[in-house]
PyMOL Python script that loads the backbone (N, CA, C, O; Angstrom):
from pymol import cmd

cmd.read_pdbstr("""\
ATOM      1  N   UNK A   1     -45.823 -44.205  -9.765  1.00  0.00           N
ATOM      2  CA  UNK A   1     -44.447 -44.565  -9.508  1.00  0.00           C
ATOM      3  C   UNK A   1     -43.496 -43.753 -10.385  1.00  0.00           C
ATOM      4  O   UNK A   1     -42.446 -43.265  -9.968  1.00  0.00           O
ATOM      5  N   UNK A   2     -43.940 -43.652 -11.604  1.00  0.00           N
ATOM      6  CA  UNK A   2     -42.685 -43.117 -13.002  1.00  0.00           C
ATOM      7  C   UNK A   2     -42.619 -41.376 -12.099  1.00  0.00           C
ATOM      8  O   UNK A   2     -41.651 -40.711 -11.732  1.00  0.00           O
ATOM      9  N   UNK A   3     -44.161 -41.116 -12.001  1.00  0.00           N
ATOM     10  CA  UNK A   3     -44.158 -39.642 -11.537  1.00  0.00           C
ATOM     11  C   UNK A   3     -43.465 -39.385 -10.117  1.00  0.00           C
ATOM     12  O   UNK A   3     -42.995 -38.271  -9.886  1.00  0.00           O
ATOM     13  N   UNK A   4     -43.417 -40.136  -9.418  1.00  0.00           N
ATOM     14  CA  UNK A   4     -42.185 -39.902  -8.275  1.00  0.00           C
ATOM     15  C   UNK A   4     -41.137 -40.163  -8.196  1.00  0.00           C
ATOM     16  O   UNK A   4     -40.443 -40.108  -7.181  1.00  0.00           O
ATOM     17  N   UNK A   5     -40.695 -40.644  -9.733  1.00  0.00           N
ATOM     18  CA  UNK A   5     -39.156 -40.897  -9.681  1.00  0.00           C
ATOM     19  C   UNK A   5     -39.196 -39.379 -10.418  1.00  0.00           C
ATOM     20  O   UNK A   5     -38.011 -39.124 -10.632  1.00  0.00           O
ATOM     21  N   UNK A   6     -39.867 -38.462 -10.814  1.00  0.00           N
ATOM     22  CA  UNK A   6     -39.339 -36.882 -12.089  1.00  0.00           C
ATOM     23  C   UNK A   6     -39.298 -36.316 -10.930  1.00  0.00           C
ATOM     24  O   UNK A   6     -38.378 -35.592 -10.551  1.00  0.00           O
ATOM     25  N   UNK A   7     -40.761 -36.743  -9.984  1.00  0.00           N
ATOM     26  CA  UNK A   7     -40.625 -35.447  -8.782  1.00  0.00           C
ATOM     27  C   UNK A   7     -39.170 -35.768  -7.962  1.00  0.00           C
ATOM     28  O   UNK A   7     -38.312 -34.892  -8.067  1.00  0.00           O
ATOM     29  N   UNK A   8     -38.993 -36.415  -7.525  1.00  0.00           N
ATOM     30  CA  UNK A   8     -37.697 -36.997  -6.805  1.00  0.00           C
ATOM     31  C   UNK A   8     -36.546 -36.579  -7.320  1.00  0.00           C
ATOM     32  O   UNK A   8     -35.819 -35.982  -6.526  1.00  0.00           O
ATOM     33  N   UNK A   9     -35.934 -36.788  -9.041  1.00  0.00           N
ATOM     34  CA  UNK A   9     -34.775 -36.553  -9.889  1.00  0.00           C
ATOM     35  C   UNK A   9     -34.824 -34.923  -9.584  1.00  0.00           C
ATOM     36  O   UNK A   9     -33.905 -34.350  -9.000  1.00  0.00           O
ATOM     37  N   UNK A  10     -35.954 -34.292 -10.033  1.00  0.00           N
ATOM     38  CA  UNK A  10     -36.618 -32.993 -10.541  1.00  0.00           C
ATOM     39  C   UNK A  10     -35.855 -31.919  -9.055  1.00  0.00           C
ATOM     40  O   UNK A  10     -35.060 -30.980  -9.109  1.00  0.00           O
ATOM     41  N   UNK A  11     -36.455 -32.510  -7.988  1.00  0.00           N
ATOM     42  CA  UNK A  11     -35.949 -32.334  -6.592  1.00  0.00           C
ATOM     43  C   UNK A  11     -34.202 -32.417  -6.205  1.00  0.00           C
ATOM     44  O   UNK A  11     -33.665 -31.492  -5.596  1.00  0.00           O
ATOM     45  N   UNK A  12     -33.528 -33.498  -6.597  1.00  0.00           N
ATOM     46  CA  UNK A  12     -32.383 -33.637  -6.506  1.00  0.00           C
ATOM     47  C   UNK A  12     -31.772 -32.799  -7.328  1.00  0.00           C
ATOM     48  O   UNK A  12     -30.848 -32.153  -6.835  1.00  0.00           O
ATOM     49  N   UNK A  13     -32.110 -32.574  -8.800  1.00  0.00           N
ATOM     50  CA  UNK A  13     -31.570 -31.175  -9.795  1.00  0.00           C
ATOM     51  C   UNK A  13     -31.781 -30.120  -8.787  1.00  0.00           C
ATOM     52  O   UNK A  13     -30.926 -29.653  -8.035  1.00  0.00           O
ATOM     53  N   UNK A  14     -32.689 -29.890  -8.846  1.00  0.00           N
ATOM     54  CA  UNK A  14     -32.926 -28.109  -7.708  1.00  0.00           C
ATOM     55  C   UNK A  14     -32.512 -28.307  -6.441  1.00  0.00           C
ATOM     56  O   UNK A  14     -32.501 -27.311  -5.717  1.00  0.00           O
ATOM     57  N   UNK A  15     -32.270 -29.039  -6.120  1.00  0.00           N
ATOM     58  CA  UNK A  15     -30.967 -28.782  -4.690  1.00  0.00           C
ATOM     59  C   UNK A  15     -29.595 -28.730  -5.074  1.00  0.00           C
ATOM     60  O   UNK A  15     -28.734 -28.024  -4.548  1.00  0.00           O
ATOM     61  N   UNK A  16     -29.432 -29.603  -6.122  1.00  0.00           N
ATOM     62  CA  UNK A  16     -27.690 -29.438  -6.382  1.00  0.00           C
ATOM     63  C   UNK A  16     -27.701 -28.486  -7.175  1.00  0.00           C
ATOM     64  O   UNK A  16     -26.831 -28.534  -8.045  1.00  0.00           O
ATOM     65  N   UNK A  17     -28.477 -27.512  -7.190  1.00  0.00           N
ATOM     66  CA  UNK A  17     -28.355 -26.582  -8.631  1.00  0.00           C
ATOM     67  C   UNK A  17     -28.448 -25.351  -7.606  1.00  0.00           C
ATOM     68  O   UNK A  17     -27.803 -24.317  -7.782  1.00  0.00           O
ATOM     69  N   UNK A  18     -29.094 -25.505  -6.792  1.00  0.00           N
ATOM     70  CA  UNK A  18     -29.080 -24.402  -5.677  1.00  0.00           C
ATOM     71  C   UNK A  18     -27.823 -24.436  -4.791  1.00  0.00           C
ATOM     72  O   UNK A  18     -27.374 -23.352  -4.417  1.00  0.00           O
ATOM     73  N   UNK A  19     -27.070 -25.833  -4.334  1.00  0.00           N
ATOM     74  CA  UNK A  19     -26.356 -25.801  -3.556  1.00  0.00           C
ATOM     75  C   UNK A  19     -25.677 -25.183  -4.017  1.00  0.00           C
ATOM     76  O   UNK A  19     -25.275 -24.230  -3.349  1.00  0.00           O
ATOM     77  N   UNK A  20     -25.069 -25.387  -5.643  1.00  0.00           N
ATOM     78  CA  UNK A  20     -23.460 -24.979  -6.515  1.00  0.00           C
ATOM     79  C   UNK A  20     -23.763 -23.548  -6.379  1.00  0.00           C
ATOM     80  O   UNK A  20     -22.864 -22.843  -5.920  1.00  0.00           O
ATOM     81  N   UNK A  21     -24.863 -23.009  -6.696  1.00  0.00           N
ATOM     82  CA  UNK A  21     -25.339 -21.560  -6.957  1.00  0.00           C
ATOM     83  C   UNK A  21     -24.950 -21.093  -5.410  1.00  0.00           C
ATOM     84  O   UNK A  21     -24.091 -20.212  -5.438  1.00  0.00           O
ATOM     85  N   UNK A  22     -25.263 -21.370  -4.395  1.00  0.00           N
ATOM     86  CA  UNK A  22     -25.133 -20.952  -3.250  1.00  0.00           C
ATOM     87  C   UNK A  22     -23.414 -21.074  -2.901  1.00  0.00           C
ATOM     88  O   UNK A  22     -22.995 -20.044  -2.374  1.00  0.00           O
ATOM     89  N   UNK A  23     -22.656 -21.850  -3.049  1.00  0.00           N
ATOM     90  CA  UNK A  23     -21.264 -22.274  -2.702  1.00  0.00           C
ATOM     91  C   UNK A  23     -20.374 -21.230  -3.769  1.00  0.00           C
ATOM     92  O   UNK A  23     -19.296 -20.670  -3.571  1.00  0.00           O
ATOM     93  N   UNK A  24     -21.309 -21.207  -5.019  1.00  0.00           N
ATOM     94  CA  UNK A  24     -19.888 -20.278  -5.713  1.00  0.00           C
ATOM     95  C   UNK A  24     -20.038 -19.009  -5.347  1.00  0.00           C
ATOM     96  O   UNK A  24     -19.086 -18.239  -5.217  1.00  0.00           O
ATOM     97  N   UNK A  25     -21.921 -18.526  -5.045  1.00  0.00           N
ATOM     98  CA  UNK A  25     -21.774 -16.731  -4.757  1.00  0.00           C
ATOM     99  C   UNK A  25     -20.797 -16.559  -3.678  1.00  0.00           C
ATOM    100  O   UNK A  25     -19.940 -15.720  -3.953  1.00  0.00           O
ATOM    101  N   UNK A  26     -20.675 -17.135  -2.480  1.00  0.00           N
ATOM    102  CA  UNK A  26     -20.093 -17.472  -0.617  1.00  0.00           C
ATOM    103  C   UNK A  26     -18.698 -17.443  -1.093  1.00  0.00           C
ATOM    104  O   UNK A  26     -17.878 -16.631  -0.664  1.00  0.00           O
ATOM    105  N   UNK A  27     -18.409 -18.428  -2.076  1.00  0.00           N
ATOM    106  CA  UNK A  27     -17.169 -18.307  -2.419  1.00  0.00           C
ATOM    107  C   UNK A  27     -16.487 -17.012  -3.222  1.00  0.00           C
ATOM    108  O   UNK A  27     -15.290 -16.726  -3.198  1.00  0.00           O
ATOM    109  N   UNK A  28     -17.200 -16.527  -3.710  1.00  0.00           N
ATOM    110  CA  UNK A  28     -16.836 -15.225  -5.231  1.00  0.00           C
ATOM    111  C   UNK A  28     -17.037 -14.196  -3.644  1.00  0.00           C
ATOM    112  O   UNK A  28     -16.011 -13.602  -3.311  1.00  0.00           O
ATOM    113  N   UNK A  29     -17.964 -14.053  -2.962  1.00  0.00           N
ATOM    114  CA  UNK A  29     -17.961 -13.122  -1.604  1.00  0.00           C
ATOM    115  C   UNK A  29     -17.189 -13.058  -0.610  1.00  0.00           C
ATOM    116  O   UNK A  29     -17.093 -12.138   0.202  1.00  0.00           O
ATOM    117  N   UNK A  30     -16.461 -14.313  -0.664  1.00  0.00           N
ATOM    118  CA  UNK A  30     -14.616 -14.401   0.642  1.00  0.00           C
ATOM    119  C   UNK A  30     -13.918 -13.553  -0.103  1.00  0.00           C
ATOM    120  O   UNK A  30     -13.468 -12.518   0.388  1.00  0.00           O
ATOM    121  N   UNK A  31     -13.682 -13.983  -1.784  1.00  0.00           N
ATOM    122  CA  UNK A  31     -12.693 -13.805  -2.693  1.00  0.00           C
ATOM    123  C   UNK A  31     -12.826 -11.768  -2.970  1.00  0.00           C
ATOM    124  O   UNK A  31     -11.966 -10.925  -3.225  1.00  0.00           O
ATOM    125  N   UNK A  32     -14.433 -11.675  -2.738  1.00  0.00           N
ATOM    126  CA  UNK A  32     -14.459 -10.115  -2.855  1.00  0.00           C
ATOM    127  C   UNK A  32     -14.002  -9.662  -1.611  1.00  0.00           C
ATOM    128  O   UNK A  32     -13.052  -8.902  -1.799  1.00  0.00           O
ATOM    129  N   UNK A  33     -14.282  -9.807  -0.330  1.00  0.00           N
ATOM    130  CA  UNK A  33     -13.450  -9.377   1.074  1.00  0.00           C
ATOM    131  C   UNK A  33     -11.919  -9.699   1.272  1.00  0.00           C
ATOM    132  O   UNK A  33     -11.271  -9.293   2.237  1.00  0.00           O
ATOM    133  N   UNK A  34     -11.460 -10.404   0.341  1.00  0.00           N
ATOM    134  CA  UNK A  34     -10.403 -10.574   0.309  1.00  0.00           C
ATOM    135  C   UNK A  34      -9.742  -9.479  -0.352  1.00  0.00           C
ATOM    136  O   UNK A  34      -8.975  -8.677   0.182  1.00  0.00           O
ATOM    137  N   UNK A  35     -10.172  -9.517  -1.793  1.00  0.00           N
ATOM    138  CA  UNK A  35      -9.324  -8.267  -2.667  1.00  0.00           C
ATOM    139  C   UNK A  35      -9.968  -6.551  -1.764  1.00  0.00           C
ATOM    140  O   UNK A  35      -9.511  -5.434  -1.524  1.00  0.00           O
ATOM    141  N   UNK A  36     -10.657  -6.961  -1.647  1.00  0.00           N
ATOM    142  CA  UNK A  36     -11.476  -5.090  -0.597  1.00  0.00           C
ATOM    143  C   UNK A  36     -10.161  -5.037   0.020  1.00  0.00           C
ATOM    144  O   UNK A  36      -9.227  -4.273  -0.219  1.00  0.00           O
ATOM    145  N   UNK A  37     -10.291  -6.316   1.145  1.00  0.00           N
ATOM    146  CA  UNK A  37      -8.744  -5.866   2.237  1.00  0.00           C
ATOM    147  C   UNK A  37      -7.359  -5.873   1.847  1.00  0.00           C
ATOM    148  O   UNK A  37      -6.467  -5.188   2.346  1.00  0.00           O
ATOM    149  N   UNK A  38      -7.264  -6.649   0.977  1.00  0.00           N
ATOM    150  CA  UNK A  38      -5.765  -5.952  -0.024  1.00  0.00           C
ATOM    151  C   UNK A  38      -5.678  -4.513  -0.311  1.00  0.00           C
ATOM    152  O   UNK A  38      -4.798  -3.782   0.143  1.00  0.00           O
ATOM    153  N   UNK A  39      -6.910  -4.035  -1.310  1.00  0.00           N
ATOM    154  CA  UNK A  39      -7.268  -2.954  -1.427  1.00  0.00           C
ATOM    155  C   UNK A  39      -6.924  -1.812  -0.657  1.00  0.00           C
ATOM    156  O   UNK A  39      -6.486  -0.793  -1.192  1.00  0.00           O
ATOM    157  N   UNK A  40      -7.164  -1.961   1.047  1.00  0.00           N
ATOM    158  CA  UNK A  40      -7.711  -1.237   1.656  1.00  0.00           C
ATOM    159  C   UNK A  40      -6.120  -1.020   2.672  1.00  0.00           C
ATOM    160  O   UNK A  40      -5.686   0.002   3.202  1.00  0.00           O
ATOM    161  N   UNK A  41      -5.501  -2.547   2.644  1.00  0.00           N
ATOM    162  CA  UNK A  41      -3.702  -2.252   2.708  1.00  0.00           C
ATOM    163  C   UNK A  41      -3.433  -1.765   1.576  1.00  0.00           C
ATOM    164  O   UNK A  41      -2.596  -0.964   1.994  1.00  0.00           O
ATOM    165  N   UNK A  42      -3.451  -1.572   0.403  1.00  0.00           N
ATOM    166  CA  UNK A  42      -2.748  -1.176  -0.253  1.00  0.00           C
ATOM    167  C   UNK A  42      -2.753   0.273  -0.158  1.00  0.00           C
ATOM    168  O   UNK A  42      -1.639   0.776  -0.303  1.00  0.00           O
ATOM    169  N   UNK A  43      -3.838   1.180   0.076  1.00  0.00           N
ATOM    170  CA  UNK A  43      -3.800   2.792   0.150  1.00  0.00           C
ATOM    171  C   UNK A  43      -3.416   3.189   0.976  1.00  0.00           C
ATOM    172  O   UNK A  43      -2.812   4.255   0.856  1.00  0.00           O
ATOM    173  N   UNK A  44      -3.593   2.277   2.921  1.00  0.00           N
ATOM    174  CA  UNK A  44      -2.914   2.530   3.422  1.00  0.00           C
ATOM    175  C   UNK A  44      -1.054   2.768   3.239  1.00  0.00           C
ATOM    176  O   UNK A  44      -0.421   3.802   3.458  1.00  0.00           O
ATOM    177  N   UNK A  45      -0.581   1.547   2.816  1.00  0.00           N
ATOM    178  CA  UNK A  45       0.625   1.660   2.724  1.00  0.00           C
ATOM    179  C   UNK A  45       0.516   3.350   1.540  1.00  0.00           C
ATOM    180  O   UNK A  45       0.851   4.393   2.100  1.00  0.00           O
ATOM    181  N   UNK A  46       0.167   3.420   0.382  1.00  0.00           N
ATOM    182  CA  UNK A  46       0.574   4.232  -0.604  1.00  0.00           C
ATOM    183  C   UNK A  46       0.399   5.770   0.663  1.00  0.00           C
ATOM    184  O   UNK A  46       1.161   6.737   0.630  1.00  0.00           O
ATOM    185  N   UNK A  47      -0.517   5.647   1.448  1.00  0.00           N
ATOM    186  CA  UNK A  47      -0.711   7.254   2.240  1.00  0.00           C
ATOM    187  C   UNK A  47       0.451   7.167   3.258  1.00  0.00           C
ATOM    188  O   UNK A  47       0.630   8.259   3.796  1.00  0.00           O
ATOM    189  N   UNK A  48       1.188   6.322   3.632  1.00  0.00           N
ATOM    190  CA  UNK A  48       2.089   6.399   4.042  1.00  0.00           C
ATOM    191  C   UNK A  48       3.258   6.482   3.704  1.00  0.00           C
ATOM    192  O   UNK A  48       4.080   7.095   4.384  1.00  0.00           O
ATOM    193  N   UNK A  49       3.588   5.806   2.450  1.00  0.00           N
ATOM    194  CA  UNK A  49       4.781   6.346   1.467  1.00  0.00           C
ATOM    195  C   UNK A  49       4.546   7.613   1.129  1.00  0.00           C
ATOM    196  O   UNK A  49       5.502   8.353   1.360  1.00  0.00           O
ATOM    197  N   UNK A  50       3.206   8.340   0.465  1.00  0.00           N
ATOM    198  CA  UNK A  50       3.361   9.756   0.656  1.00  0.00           C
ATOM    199  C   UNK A  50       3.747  10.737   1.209  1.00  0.00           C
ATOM    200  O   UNK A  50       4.347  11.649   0.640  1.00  0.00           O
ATOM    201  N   UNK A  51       3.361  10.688   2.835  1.00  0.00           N
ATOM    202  CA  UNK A  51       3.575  11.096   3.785  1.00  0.00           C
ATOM    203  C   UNK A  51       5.061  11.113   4.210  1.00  0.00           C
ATOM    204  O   UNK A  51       5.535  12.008   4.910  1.00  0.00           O
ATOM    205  N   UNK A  52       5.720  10.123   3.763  1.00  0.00           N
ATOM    206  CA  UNK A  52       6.895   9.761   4.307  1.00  0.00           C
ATOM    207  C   UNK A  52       7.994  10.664   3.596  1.00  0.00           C
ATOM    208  O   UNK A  52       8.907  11.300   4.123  1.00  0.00           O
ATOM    209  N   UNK A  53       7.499  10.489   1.623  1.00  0.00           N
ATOM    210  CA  UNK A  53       8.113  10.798   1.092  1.00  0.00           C
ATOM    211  C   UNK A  53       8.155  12.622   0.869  1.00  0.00           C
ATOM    212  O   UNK A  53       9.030  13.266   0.290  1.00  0.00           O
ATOM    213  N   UNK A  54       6.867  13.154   1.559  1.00  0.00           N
ATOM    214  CA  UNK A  54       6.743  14.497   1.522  1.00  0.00           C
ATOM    215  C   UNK A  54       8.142  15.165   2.844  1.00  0.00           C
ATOM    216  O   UNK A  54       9.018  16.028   2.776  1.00  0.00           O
ATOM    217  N   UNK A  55       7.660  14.149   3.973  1.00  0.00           N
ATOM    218  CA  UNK A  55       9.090  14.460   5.125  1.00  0.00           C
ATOM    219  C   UNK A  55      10.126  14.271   4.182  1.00  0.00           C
ATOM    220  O   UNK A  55      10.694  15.334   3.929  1.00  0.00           O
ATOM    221  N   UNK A  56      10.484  13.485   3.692  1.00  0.00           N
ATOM    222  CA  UNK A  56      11.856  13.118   3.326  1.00  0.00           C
ATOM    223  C   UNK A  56      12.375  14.374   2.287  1.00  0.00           C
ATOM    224  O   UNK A  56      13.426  14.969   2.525  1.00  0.00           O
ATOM    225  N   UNK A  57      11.831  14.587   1.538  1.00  0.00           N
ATOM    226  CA  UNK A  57      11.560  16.045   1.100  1.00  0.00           C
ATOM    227  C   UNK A  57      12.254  17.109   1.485  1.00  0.00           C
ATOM    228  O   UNK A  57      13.090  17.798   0.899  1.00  0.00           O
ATOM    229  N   UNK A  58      11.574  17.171   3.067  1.00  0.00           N
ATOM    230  CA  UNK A  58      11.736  18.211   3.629  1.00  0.00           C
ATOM    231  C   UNK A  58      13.204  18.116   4.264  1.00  0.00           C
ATOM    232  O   UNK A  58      14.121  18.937   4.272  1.00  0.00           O
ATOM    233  N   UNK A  59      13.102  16.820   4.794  1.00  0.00           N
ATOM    234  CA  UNK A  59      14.553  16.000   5.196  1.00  0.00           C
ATOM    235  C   UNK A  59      16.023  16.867   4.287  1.00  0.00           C
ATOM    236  O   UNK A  59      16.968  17.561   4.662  1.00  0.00           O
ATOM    237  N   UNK A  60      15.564  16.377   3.033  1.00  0.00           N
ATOM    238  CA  UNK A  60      17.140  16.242   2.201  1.00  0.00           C
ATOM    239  C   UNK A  60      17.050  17.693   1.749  1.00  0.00           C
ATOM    240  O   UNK A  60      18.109  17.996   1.199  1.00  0.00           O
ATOM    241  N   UNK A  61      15.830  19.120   1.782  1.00  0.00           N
ATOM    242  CA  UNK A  61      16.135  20.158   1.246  1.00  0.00           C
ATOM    243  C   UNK A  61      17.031  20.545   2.890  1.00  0.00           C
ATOM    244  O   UNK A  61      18.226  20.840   2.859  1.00  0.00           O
ATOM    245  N   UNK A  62      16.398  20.495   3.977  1.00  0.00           N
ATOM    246  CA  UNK A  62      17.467  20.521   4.988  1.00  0.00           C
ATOM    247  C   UNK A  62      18.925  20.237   4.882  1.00  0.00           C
ATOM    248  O   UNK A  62      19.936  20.856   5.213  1.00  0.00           O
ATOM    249  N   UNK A  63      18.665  18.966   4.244  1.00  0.00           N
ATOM    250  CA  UNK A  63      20.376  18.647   4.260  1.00  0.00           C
ATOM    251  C   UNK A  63      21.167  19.473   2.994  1.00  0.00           C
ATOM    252  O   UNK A  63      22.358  19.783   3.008  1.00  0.00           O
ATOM    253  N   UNK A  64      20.417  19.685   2.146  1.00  0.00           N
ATOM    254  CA  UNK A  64      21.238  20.571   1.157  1.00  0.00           C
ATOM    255  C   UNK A  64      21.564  21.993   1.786  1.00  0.00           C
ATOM    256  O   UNK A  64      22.669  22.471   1.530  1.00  0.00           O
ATOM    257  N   UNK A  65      20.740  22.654   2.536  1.00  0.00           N
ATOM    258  CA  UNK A  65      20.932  23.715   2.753  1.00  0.00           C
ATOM    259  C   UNK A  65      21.933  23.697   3.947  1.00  0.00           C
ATOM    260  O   UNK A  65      22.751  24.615   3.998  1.00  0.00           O
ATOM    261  N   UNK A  66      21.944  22.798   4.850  1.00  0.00           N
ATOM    262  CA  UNK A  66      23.040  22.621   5.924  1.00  0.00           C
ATOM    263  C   UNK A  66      24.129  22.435   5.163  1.00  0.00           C
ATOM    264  O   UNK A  66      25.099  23.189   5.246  1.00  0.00           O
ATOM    265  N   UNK A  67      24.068  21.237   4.202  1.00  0.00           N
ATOM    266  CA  UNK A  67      25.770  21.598   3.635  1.00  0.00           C
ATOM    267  C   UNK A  67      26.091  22.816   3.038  1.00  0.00           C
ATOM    268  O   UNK A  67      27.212  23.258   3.289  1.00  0.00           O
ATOM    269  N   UNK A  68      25.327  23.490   2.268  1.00  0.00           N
ATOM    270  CA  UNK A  68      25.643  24.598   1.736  1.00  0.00           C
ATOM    271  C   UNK A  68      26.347  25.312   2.920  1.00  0.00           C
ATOM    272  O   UNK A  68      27.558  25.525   2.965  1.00  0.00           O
ATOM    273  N   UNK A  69      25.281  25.721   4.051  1.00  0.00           N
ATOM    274  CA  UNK A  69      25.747  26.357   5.211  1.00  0.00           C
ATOM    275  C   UNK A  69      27.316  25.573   5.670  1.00  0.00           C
ATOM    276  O   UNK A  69      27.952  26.396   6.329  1.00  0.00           O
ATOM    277  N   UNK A  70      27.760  24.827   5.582  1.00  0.00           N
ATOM    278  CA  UNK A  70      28.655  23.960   5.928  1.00  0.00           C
ATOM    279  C   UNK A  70      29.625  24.720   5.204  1.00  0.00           C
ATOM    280  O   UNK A  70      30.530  25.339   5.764  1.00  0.00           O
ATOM    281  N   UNK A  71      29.440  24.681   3.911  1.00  0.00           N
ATOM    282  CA  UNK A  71      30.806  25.026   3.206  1.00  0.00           C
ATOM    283  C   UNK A  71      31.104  26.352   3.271  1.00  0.00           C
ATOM    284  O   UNK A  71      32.298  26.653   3.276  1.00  0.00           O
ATOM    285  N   UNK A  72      30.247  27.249   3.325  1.00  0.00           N
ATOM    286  CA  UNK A  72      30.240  28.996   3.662  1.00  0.00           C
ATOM    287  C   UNK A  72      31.112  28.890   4.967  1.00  0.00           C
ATOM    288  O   UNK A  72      32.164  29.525   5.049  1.00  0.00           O
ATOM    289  N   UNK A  73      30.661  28.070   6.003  1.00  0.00           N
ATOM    290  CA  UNK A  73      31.576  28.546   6.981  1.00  0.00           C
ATOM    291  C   UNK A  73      32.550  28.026   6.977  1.00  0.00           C
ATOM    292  O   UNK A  73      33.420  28.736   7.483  1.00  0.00           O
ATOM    293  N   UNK A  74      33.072  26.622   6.486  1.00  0.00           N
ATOM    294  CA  UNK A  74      34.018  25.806   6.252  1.00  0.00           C
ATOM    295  C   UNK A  74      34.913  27.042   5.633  1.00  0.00           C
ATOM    296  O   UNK A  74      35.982  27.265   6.201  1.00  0.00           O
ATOM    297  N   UNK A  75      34.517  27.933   4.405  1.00  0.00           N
ATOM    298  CA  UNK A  75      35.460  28.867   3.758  1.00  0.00           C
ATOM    299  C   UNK A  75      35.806  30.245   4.473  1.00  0.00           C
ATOM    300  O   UNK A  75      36.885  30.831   4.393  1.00  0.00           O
ATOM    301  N   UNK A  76      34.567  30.693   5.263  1.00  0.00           N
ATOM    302  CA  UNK A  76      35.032  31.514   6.207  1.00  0.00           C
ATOM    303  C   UNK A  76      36.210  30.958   7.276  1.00  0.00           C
ATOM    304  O   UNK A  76      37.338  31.443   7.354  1.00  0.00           O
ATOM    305  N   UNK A  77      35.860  30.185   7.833  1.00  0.00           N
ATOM    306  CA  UNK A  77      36.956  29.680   8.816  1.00  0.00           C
ATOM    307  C   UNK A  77      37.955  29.368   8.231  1.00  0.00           C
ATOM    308  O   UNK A  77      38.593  28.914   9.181  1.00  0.00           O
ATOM    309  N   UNK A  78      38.822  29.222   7.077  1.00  0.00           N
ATOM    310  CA  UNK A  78      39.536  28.602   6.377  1.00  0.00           C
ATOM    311  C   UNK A  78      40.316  30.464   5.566  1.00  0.00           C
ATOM    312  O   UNK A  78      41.409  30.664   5.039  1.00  0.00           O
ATOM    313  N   UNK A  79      39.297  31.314   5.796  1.00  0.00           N
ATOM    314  CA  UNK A  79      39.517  32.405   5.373  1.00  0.00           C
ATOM    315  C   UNK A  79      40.228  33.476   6.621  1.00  0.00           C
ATOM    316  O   UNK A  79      41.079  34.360   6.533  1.00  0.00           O
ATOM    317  N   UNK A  80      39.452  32.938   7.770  1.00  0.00           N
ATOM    318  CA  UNK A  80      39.903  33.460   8.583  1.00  0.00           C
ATOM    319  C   UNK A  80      41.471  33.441   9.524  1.00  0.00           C
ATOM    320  O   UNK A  80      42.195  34.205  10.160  1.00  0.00           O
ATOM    321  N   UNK A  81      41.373  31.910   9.065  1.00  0.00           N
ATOM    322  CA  UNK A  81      42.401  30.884   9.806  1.00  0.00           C
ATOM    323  C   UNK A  81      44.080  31.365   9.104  1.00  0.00           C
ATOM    324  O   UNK A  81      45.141  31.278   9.722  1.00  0.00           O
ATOM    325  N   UNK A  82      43.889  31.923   7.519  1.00  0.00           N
ATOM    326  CA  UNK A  82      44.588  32.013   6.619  1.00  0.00           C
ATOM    327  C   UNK A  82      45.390  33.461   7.229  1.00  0.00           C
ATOM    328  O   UNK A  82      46.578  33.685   7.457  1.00  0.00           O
ATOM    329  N   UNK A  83      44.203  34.274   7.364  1.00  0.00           N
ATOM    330  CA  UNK A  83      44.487  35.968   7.986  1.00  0.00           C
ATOM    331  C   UNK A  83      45.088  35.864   8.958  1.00  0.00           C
ATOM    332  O   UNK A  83      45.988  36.703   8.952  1.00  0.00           O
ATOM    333  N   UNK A  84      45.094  35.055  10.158  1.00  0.00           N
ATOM    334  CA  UNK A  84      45.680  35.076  11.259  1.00  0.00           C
ATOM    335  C   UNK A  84      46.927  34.467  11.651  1.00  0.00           C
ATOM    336  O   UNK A  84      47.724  34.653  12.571  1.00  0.00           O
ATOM    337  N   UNK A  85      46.838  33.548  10.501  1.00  0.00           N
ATOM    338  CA  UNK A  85      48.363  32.826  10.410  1.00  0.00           C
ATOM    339  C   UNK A  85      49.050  33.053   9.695  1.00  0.00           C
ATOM    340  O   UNK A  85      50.186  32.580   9.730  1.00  0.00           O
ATOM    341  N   UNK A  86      48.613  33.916   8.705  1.00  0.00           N
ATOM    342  CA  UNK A  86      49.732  34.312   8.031  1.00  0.00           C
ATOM    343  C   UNK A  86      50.552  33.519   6.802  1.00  0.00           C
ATOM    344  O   UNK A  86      51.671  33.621   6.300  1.00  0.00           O
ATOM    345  N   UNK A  87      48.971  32.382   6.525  1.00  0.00           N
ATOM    346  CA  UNK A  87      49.670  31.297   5.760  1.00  0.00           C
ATOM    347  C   UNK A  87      49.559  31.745   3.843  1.00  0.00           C
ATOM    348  O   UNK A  87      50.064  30.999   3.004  1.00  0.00           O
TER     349      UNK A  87
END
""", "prot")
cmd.dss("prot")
cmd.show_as("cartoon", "prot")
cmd.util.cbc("prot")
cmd.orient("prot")
């Protein structure tokens, strides 16, 4: 009788000792697929701010050089306008 109450207790330890062991790895393994897929948005987004920020780049040396171009002719025409009118 005493010996089937250790085997019995003995039994109930090694299942709840297995269950917790089993529930926290399952759990620590959502929590790792979780941070992976953060992870895995996060480089996405960063390769796309790269990308974006390499156009944009290219964007605003455009726009510097159009205004530049802007004001050259802005002064030609303003040069020209002067010659012909006589102002």
């Amino acid at each position: 009788m005493r010996n089937n109450i250790f085997k019995i207790t003995g039994l109930t330890i090694a299942i709840a000792l297995l269950s917790y062991v089993l529930i926290t790895y399952f759990d620590e393994l959502n929590q790792a697929d979780e941070f992976n897929q953060f992870l895995s948005d996060a480089a996405t987004i960063s390769e796309i701010h790269n990308s974006n920020s390499a156009n944009f780049k290219d964007v605003s040396t455009f726009q510097k050089l159009a205004e530049k171009d802007l004001k050259i002719t802005s002064i030609i025409f303003a040069q020209t306008l002067k010659k012909h009118t006589n102002f």
